[in-house]
ZAMARGU-4260 file (C-alpha; in steps of 0.2 Angstrom, whole numbers, plus 5000, padded with zeros to 4 digits):
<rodrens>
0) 4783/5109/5240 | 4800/5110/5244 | 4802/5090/5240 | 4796/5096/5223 | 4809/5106/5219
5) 4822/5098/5225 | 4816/5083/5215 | 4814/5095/5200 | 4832/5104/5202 | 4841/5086/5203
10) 4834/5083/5187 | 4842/5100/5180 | 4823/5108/5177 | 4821/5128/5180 | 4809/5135/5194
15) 4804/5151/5197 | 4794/5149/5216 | 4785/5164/5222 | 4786/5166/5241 | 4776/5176/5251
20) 4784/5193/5255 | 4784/5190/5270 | 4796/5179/5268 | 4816/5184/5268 | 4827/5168/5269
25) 4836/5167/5254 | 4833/5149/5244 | 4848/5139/5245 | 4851/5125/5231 | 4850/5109/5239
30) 4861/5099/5226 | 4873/5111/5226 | 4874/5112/5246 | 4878/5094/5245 | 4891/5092/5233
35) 4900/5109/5234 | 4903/5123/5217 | 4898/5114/5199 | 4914/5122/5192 | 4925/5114/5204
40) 4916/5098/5203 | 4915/5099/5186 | 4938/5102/5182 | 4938/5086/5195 | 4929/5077/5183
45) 4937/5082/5171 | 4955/5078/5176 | 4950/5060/5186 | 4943/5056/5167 | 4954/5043/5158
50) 4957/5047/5141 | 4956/5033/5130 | 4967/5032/5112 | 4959/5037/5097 | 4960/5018/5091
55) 4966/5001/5101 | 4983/5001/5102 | 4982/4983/5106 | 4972/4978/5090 | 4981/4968/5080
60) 4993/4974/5065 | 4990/4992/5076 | 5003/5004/5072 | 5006/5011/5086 | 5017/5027/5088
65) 5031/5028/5100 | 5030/5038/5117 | 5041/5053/5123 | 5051/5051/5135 | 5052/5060/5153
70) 5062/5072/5146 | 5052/5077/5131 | 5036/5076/5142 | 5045/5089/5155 | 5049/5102/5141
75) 5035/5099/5131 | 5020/5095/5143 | 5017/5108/5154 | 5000/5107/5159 | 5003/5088/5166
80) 4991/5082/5153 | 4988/5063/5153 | 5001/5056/5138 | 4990/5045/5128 | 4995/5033/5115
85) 4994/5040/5097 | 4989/5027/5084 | 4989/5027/5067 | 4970/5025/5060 | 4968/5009/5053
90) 4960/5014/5039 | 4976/5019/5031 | 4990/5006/5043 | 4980/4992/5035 | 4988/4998/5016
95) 5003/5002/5023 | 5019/4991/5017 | 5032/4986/5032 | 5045/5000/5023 | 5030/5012/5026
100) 5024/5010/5042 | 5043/5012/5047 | 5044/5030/5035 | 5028/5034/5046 | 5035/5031/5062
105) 5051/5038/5058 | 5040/5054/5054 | 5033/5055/5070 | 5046/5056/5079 | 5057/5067/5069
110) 5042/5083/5067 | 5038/5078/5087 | 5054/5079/5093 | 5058/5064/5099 | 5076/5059/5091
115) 5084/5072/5101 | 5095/5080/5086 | 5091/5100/5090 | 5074/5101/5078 | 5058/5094/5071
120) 5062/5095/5051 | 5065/5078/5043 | 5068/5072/5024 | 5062/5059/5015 | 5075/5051/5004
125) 5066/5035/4997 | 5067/5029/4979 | 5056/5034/4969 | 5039/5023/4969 | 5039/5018/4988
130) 5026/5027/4993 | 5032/5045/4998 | 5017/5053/4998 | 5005/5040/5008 | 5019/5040/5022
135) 5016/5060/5021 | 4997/5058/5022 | 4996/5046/5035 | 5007/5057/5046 | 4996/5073/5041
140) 4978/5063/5046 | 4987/5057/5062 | 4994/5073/5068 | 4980/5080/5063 | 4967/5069/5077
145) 4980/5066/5089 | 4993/5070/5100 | 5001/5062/5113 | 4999/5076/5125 | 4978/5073/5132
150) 4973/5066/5115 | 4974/5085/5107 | 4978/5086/5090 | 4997/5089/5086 | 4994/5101/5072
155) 4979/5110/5064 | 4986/5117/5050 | 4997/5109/5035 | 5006/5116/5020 | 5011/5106/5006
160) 5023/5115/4991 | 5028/5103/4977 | 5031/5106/4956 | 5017/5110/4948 | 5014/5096/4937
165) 5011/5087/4955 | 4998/5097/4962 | 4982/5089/4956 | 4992/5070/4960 | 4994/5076/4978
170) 4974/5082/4978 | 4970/5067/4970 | 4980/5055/4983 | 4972/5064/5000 | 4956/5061/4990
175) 4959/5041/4986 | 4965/5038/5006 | 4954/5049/5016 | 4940/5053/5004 | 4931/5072/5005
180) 4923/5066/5020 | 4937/5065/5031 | 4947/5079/5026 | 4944/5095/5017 | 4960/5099/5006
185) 4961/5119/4997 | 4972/5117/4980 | 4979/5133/4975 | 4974/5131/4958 | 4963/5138/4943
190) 4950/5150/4951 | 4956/5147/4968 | 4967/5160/4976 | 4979/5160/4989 | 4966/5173/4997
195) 4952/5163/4997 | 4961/5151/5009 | 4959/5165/5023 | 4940/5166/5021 | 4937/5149/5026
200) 4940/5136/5040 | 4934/5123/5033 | 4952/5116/5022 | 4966/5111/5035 | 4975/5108/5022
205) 4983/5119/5008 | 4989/5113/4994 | 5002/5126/4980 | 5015/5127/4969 | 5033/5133/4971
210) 5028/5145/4958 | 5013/5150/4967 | 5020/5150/4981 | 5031/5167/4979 | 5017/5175/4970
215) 5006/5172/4985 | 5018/5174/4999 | 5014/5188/5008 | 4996/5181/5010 | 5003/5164/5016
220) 5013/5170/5029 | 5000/5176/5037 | 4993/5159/5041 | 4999/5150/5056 | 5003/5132/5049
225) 5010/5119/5060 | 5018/5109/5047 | 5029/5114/5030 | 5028/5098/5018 | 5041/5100/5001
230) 5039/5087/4988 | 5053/5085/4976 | 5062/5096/4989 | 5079/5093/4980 | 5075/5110/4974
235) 5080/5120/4991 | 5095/5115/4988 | 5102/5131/4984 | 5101/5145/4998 | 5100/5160/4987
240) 5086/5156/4975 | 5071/5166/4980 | 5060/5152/4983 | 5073/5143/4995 | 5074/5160/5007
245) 5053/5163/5005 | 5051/5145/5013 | 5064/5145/5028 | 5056/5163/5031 | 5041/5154/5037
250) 5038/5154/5056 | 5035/5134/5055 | 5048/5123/5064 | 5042/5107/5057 | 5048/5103/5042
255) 5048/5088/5029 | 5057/5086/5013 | 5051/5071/5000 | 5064/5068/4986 | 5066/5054/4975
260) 5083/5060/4969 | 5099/5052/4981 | 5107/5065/4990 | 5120/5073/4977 | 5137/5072/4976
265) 5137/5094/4982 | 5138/5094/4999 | 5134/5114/5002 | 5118/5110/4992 | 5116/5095/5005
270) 5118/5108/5019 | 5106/5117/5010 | 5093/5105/5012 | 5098/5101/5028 | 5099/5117/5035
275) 5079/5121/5029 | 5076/5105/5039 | 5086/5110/5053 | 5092/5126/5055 | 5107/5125/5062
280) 5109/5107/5068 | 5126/5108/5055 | 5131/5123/5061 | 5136/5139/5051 | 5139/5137/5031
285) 5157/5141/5037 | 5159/5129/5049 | 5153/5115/5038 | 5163/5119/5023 | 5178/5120/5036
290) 5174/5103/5048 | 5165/5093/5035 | 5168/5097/5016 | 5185/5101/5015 | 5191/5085/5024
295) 5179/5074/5014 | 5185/5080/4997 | 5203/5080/5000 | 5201/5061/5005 | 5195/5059/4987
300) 5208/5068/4977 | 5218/5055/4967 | 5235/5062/4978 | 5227/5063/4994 | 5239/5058/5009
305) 5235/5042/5021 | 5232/5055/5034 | 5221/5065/5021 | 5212/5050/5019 | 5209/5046/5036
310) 5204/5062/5040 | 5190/5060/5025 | 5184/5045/5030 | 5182/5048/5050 | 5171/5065/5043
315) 5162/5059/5033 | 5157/5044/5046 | 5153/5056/5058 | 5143/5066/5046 | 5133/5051/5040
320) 5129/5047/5059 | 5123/5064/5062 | 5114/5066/5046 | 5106/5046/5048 | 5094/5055/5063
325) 5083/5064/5052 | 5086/5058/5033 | 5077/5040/5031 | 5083/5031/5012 | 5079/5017/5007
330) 5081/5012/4988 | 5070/5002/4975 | 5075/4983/4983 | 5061/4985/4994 | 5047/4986/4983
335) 5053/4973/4971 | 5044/4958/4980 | 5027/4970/4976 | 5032/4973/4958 | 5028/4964/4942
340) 5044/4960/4933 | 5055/4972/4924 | 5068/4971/4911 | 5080/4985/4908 | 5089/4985/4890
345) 5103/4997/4884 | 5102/4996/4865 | 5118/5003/4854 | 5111/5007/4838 | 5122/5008/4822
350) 5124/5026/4816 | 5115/5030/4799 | 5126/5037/4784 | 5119/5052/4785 | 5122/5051/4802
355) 5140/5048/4801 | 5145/5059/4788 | 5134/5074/4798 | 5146/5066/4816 | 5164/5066/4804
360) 5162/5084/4796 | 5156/5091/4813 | 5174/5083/4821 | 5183/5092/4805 | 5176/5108/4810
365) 5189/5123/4816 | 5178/5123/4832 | 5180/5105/4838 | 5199/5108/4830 | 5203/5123/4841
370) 5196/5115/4858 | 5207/5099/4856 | 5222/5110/4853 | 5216/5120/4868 | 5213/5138/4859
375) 5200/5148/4858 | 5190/5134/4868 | 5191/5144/4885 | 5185/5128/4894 | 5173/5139/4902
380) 5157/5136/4908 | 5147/5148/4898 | 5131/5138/4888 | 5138/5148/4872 | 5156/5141/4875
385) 5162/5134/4858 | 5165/5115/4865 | 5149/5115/4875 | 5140/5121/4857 | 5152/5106/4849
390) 5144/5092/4861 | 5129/5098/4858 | 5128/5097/4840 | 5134/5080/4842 | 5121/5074/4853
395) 5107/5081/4841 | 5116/5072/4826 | 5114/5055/4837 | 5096/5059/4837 | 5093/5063/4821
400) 5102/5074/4809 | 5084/5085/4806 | 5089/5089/4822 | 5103/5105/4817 | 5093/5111/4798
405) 5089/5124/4806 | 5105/5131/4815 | 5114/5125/4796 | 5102/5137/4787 | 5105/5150/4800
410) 5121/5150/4797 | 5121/5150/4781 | 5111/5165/4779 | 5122/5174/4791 | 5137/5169/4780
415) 5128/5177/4763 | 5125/5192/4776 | 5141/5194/4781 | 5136/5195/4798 | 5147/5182/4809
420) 5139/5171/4825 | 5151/5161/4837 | 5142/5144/4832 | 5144/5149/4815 | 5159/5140/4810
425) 5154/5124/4818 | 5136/5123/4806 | 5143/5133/4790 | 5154/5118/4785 | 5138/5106/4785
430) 5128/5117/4775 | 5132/5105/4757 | 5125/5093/4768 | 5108/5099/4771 | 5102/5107/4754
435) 5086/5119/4759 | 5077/5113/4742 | 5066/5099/4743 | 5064/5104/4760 | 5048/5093/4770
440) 5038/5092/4787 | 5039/5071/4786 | 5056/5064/4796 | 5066/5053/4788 | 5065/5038/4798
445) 5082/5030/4788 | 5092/5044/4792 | 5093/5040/4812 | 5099/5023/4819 | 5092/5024/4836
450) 5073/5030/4826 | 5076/5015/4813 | 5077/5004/4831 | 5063/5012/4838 | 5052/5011/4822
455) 5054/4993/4821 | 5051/4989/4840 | 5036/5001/4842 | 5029/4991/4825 | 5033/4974/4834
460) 5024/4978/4849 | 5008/4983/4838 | 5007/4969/4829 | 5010/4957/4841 | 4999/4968/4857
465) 4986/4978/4850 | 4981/4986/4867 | 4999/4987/4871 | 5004/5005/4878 | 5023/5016/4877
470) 5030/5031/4884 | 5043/5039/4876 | 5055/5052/4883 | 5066/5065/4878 | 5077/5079/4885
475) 5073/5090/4873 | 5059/5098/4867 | 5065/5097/4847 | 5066/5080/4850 | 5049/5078/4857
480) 5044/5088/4838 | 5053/5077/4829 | 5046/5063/4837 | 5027/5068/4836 | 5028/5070/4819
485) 5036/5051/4817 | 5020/5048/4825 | 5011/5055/4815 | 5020/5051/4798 | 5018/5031/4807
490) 5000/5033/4811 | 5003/5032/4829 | 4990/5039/4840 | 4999/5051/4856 | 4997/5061/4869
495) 5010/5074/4873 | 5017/5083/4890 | 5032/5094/4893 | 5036/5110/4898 | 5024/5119/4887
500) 5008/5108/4894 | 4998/5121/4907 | 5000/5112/4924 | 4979/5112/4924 | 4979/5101/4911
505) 4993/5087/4913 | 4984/5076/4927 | 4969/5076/4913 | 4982/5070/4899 | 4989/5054/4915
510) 4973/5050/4917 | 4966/5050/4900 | 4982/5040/4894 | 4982/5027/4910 | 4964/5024/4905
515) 4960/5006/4897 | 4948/5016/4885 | 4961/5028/4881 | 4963/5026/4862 | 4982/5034/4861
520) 4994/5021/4860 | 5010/5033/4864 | 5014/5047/4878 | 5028/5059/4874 | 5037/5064/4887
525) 5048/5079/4892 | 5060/5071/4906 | 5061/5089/4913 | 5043/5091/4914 | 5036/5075/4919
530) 5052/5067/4924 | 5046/5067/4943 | 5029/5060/4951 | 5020/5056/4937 | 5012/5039/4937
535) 5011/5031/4920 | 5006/5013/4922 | 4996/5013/4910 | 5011/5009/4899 | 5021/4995/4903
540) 5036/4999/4890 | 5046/5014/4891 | 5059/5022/4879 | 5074/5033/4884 | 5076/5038/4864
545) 5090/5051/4872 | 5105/5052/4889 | 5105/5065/4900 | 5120/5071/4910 | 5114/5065/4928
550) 5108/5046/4929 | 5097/5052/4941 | 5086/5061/4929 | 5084/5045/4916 | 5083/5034/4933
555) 5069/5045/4939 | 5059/5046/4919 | 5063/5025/4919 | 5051/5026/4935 | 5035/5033/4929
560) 5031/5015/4924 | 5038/5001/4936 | 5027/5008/4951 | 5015/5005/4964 | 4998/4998/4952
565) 5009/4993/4937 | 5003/4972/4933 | 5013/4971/4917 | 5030/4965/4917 | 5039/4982/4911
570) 5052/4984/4898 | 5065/5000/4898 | 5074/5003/4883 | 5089/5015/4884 | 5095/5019/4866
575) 5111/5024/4863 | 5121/5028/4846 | 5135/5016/4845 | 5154/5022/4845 | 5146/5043/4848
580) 5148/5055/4861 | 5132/5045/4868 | 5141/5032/4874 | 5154/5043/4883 | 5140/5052/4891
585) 5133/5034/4898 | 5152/5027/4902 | 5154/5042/4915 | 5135/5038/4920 | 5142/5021/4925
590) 5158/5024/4932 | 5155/5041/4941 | 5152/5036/4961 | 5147/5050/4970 | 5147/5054/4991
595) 5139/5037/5003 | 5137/5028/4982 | 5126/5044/4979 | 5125/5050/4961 | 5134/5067/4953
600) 5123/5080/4950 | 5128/5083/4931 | 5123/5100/4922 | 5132/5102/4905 | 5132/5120/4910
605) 5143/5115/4927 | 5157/5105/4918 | 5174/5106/4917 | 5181/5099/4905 | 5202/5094/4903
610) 5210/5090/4887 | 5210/5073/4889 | 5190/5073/4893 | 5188/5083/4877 | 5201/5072/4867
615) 5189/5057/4872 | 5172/5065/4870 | 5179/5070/4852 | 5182/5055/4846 | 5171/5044/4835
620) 5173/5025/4834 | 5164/5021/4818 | 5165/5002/4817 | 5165/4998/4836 | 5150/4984/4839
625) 5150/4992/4857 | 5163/5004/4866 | 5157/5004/4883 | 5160/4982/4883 | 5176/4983/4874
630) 5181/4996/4889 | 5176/4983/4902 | 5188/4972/4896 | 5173/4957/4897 | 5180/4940/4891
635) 5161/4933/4889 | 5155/4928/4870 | 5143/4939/4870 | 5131/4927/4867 | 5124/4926/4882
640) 5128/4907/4889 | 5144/4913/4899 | 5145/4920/4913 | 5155/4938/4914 | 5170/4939/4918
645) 5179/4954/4928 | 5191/4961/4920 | 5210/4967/4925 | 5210/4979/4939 | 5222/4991/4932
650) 5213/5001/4916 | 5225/5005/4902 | 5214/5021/4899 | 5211/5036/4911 | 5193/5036/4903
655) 5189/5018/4906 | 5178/5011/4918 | 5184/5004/4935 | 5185/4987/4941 | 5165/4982/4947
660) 5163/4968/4960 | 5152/4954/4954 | 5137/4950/4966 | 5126/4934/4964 | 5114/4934/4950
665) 5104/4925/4964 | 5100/4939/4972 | 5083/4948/4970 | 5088/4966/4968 | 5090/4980/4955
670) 5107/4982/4951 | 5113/4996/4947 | 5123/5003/4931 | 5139/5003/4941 | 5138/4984/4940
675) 5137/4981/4922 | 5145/4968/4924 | 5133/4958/4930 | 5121/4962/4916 | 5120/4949/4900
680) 5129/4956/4886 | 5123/4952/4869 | 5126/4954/4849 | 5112/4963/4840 | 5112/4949/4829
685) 5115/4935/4843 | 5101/4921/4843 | 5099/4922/4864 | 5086/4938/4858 | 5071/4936/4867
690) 5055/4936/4858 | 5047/4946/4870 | 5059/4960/4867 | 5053/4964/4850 | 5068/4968/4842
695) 5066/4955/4827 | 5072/4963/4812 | 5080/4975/4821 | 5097/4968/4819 | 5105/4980/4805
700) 5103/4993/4818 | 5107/4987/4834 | 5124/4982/4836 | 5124/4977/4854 | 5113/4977/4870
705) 5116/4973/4887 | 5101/4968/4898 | 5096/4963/4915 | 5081/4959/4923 | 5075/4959/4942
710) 5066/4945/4951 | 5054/4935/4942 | 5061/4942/4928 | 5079/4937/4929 | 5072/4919/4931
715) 5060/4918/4917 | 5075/4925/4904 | 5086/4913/4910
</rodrens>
C-alpha cells in the first residue's frame, strides 16, 4: 500500500488514505523527506537557472545592445540578478539602416544610464527623414521585453507627446513595424479620453497631443510611465510656457526629445531643452548664462578681443563635449545613397507691372519714409510696429498684389469715416491703385511674376506627365486662398491642409493624396501646419511659392517629399521675386551662420532691425537679372559651362554675403545654401535649361536660377 502512494505522490497525484484509528503515526511525505522543503528546493532552481537572451546575440547582422558596466550593475542591480544580453528583435534590426542601428544603440544607453553624464534623458537631433521615429520604436519594443537585469523588462509603461497633425502618423508607424498583435497602442484621439486609458491594461503605450496633453494632465499624472517620448520637442524650448512645466512636472526620469530642426542659434532655449532632458546636468539657468552664454557670444561680437575670443571658443568646445553625450545629429548626407535623386532650384521671377507699381508707391509711403529716417518707426518689436507692417506689405505684393485689396479698401473706408488706423497711411496711398468696382473672386494670374512662373511649370508638368503629382506651400493662409482659387480658375484638382484642417482628418487627406488612385493633382500646404512629419511622397515636385524668416522652416516643408519611400527623382522649386524684399530675406537665409553651423531662429516678431538693415530691406532693384549673384561677386557666364569662381574676400557691402569655401562638386552630399557658390547659376533665358525642369516658355518671367543637384542627380545634369 505504502509503495502505492509513494509511486502516486512522485507523480504529484492527491490521496486521501484512511487508516485505522488505531493508528497515531503521523504520515510523512516521502518525496519531500528525501529532497528537503519544495520552496527552498524550488528558489535553488530558480537561481542555478541560466537565463538565456530574448534572441541570439551571436546571429548574424544581431544588434546587440551594450552591457553595463560594474559600476552601473553595483547601483543598479541590487538583487544580484543574472545581466543578460538585451538584443534588438530581429524583426525590426533587419530594416534598420547603419545610421539607425547607431540612433538605437545610442538610445539605450542614454535612458539606461550607461554614458555616465548625471541622467537618462536623451535628444534625437537627426535631419528630417532618417528615421526618427522607427529608432524610437525600436527602442520602445526592446525595453519593453527586456532588460539587462534577469531578462525583466526595462519599462512597462511609455508616453509619447507630439503635434497633433502627428498623432495618427505615429499610430500608424507602431502599426506598420509591430502590427496589432504585438503591441497594443491607446491614441488619445476622437472618442478616446485620456480617462479611458486608466480603465484598461491592455495598451502600454499612450499616444496624445501637446494640446491634449494639458487638458488631460491631472489624469496623466496619475500613471506611472517609465519613459517620456516628445516629438518635434523643439517646442520645450521655452521654460515658461505651460506645456514645458506640465511635462518636466512628470515623475519620469527617462526622457527623449525627437526634433528635426538643428539646435538653434538661442542658447537659453537650448538649456531649455536640455534641461527637460537632464535636469540639472547644466547646472542652474544662472550658471549657464554665466560659464557658458556670455563667453560664447562675446567671442562673436565683431569687436571681440583675442582673449574674448579665446575664452568663446574654449566654452563653447567644452559645452559641445558635454552636450555630445546625450544629443546624437546627423544631417541629410547619410540618406542620400538611399534616395532617388533630387534637384533643388531657386527661381528669380520678374516682378509684374502691377506688381512694381503696387512695390514703388508702398516705398513712397510716409511709413516706409519715416522709418528710414528713424522716426516714428520705434524699431520695436511690436507685430503692429509701422516697419514690421512695411515689410509685410511687401512680402504680400511679391505674392500677389490681390494679396492687400482688402487692407486698401479698409482703409479707405476708415479715411471716408474719419476714423484713423496706424497701417492706415501705408494702404490709403494705394487705394487709386485698386479700384473696388469691377471687383472678382478669379485671380489674375498676369498680375504676379512668381504665379505666371508657376502657371507655366505646373502646365508643363501636365502635359508632359499626366500622373504627375505637386505640393505647394505657403506661410500664409491668404496665400493658400489665393492659390486654391488659381486652382480652381486652372482646373486643377487639390487637396488642402493647414492650420484650419481638424487634426482627425489630416492623416485621411496624406493618405488619399499619396494614393496612386488619388485623382487630385495638387496638395496645398500651410508650412506651419504640415511643415513637420508629414510624409508626402506621393509628389515628387514641391513648390516654395513664398520664404520664411528661418531656413529651417522652408528646409523642413522642402522634406515632406525627398524621404524614406520617395522613387521619383524630386524637384524643389524656391520662388523668389527678383530685385524685392524676397531676396533680402534669402540673402540673410544664406549668410546667417548660427552656434556649431546651426541655423538662427528667425521670427519677424523678434527682430531688430538698424538703419542700415532697414535701408537695404527698402530698397527695390528693378532691373536687376538677380541681386543675390551680383552680391557674390561670381565671375562665371552664367551660362552654366564655367566653373564658379570665389569671389574677393573683402565685401564692399555690410549686407553682402561672405566669402564661402568651394568643396568638390565630386562629392556626394547636399550642400547647403551657405555654399551657393557651388551651385550652377543660370539665365532664365540660358539654353543649358534642362528639359526636365519644365520651365520652357517660362523665360519672360524668370530672370535667373541657381540650381544644384545631389548624387545621381549632379551626374545626370552634367
Amino acid at each position: 500500500m505504502f509503495a502505492i502512494v509513494e509511486d502516486a505522490l512522485s507523480q504529484g497525484i492527491n490521496c486521501f488514505i484512511c487508516f485505522p484509528l488505531g493508528m497515531s503515526k503521523s504520515f510523512i511525505n516521502p518525496v519531500l523527506a528525501n529532497k528537503g522543503s519544495s520552496i527552498q528546493s524550488l528558489a535553488e532552481a530558480t537561481r542555478s537557472q541560466k537565463i538565456t537572451p530574448r534572441f541570439d546575440p551571436a546571429a548574424p547582422d544581431a544588434l546587440v545592445m551594450p552591457r553595463p558596466n560594474p559600476s552601473h550593475q553595483w547601483q543598479n542591480n541590487k538583487q544580484h540578478a543574472q545581466v543578460v544580453d538585451v538584443v534588438v528583435d530581429p524583426y525590426l534590426s533587419t530594416h534598420l539602416r547603419p545610421h539607425q542601428r547607431e540612433g538605437v544603440t545610442f538610445l539605450y544607453e542614454c535612458v539606461m544610464g550607461l554614458r555616465n553624464y548625471g541622467g537618462s534623458g536623451a535628444i534625437l537631433a537627426d535631419d528630417m527623414g532618417l528615421g526618427k521615429t522607427l529608432q524610437c520604436i525600436t527602442l520602445i519594443w526592446t525595453l519593453m521585453k527586456q532588460g539587462p537585469y534577469g531578462g525583466k523588462p526595462a519599462v512597462k509603461r511609455v508616453l509619447v507627446i507630439t503635434p497633433g497633425s502627428l498623432v495618427k502618423n505615429w499610430s500608424q508607424e507602431f502599426r506598420k513595424w509591430l502590427g496589432p498583435e504585438r503591441l497594443q497602442v491607446f491614441v488619445v484621439a476622437g472618442d478616446k479620453r485620456v480617462e479611458d486609458y486608466l480603465k484598461t491594461a491592455v495598451y502600454p503605450v499612450m499616444i496624445i497631443s501637446y494640446e491634449m496633453f494639458v487638458r488631460g494632465y491631472e489624469v496623466v499624472k496619475q500613471v506611472p510611465f517609465d519613459l517620456v517620448v516628445c516629438d518635434e520637442g523643439h517646442r520645450l524650448k521655452n521654460t515658461a510656457i505651460k506645456t514645458t512645466s506640465l511635462i518636466m512636472s512628470l515623475n519620469t526620469r527617462r526622457r527623449i526629445v525627437l526634433s528635426g530642426t538643428p539646435i538653434q542659434n538661442d542658447l537659453q532655449e537650448f538649456f531649455s531643452v536640455v534641461d527637460f532632458c537632464n535636469p540639472g546636468v547644466l547646472g542652474s539657468s544662472a550658471a549657464f548664462r554665466r560659464v557658458y552664454e556670455e563667453p560664447i557670444l562675446a567671442s562673436r561680437q565683431p569687436g571681440a578681443s583675442r582673449d574674448e575670443v579665446e575664452l568663446g571658443e574654449e566654452r563653447a568646445t567644452e559645452l559641445g563635449r558635454l552636450t555630445r553625450m546625450f544629443v546624437l545629429r546627423r544631417t541629410q548626407e547619410i540618406n542620400n545613397k538611399y534616395l532617388p535623386p533630387k534637384v533643388e532650384l531657386v527661381l528669380f521671377c520678374r516682378p509684374s507691372p502691377r506688381q512694381t507699381q503696387v512695390y514703388r508707391e508702398i516705398l513712397r509711403s510716409s511709413v516706409v519714409r519715416s522709418c528710414l529716417m528713424g522716426r516714428g518707426c520705434g524699431m520695436g518689436v511690436g507685430a503692429g510696429s509701422p516697419h514690421l507692417l512695411a515689410i509685410a506689405a511687401l512680402k504680400q505684393v511679391c505674392n500677389h498684389p490681390a494679396l492687400l485689396s482688402n487692407k486698401v479698401h479698409a482703409a479707405a473706408s476708415r479715411d471716408a469715416d474719419g476714423d484713423v488706423d496706424c497701417g492706415d497711411p501705408l494702404f490709403s496711398g494705394l487705394v487709386s491703385l485698386y479700384p473696388k468696382e469691377g471687383t472678382t473672386t478669379t485671380v489674375t494670374t498676369e498680375d504676379s511674376g512668381k504665379l505666371v512662373a508657376l502657371a507655366g511649370i505646373l502646365r508643363n508638368i501636365f502635359c508632359t506627365s499626366p500622373k504627375e503629382k505637386v505640393v505647394l506651400v505657403s506661410n500664409h493662409t491668404k496665400t493658400l486662398d489665393l492659390l486654391q482659387q488659381f486652382c480652381k480658375d486652372s482646373e486643377y484638382s487639390w487637396l488642402r491642409l493647414d492650420g484650419q484642417t481638424p487634426t482627425s482628418q489630416r492623416q485621411a487627406l496624406v493618405t488619399r493624396f499619396n494614393s496612386a488612385y488619388g485623382q487630385e493633382k495638387i496638395f496645398l500646404l500651410s508650412s506651419k501646419a504640415g511643415g513637420v512629419g508629414l510624409n508626402l511622397i506621393g509628389a515628387s515636385r514641391l513648390f516654395l511659392f513664398d520664404i520664411d524668416w528661418n531656413p529651417a522652416n522652408d528646409l523642413q516643408a522642402m522634406a515632406r517629399v525627398w524621404r524614406d519611400g520617395q522613387r521619383k527623382q524630386v524637384y524643389i522649386y524656391r520662388l523668389l521675386t527678383t530685385g524685392s524684399i524676397e531676396e533680402k530675406v534669402y540673402q540673410r537665409q544664406i549668410s546667417k551662420q548660427g552656434l556649431s553651423g546651426a541655423v538662427i531662429d528667425f521670427k519677424a516678431s523678434d527682430i531688430q532691425f538698424s538703419q542700415e538693415d532697414l535701408k537695404d530691406l527698402f530698397s527695390f532693384s528693378e532691373d536687376s537679372e538677380c541681386e543675390t549673384h551680383n552680391l557674390l561677386g561670381c565671375e562665371c557666364s552664367c551660362q552654366g559651362d564655367d566653373d564658379p569662381v570665389i569671389p574677393p574676400p573683402a565685401p564692399p557691402r555690410s549686407c553682402q554675403l561672405g566669402p564661402t569655401p568651394v568643396t568638390s562638386k565630386t562629392q556626394a552630399r547636399n550642400l547647403s545654401m551657405a555654399e551657393l557658390l557651388d551651385w550652377h547659376h543660370l539665365k532664365g533665358s540660358s539654353t543649358q535649361l534642362k528639359k526636365e525642369w519644365n520651365l520652357f516658355d517660362t523665360q519672360d518671367a524668370v530672370s535667373f536660377l541657381f540650381w544644384h543637384g545631389t548624387h545621381a542627380a549632379e551626374s545626370s545634369d552634367g
